[in-house]
C-alpha positions as CSV (number, residue, x, y, z in Angstrom):
1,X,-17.7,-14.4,-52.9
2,X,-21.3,-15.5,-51.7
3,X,-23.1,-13.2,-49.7
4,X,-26.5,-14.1,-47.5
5,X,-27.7,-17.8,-47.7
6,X,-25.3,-18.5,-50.8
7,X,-26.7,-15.8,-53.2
8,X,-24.3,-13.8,-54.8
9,X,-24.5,-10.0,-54.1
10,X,-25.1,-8.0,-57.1
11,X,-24.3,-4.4,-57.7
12,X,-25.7,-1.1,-59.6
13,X,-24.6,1.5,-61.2
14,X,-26.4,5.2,-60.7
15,X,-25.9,8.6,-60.3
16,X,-27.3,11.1,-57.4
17,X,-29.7,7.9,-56.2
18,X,-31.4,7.1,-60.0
19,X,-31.1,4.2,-61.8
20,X,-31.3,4.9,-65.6
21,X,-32.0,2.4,-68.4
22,X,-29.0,3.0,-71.0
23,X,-26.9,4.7,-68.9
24,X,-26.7,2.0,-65.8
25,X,-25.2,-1.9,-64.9
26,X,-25.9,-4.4,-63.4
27,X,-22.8,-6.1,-61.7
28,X,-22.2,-9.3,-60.2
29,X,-19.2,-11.9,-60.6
30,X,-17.0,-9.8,-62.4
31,X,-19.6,-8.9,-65.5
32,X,-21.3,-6.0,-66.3
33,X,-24.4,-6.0,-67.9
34,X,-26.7,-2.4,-68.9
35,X,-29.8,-2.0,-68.0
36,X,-32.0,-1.9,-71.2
37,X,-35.0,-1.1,-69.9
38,X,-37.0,0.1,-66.5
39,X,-40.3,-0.4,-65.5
40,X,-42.4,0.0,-62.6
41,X,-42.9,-2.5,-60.3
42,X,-46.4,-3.8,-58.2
43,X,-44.9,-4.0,-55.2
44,X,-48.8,-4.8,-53.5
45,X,-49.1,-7.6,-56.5
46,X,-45.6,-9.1,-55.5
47,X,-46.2,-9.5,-51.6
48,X,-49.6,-11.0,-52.4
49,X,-48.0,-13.6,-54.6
50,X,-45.2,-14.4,-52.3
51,X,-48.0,-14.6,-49.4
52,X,-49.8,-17.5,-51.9
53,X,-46.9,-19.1,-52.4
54,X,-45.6,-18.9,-48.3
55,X,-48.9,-20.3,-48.0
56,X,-49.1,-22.9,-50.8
57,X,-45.9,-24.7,-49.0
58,X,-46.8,-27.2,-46.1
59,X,-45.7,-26.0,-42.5
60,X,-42.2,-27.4,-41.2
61,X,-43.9,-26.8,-37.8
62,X,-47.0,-28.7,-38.4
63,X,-46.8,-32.4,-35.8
64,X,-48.5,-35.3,-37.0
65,X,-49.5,-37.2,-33.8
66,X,-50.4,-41.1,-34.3
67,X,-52.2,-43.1,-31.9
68,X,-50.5,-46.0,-30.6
């Protein structure tokens, strides 16, 4: 089963809205796998990195004009 552009959706495990490291999964093509560890994440960190890279990849819009 593929989900949105080919990526395979992935499930979780948790209880009353909380995911816990020990006691949750990770699921996804018929595996389960627990969750180890948690830790926060820099959510302002991670949109500025994927704003450099957006950025760092050359416009499909951009026209190259020659003259003839």
């Amino acid at each position: 089963m593929t989900g949105y552009d080919g990526w395979q959706p992935i499930g979780l495990t948790s209880f009353a809205d909380t995911v816990s490291a020990k006691l949750d999964f990770v699921k996804a093509e018929g595996w389960k796998s627990m969750i180890k560890t948690s830790q926060p994440t820099d959510y302002r960190r991670m949109l500025r990195d994927e704003r450099k890279a957006r950025a760092a990849r050359p416009s499909s819009r951009t026209v190259t004009h020659t003259a003839d």
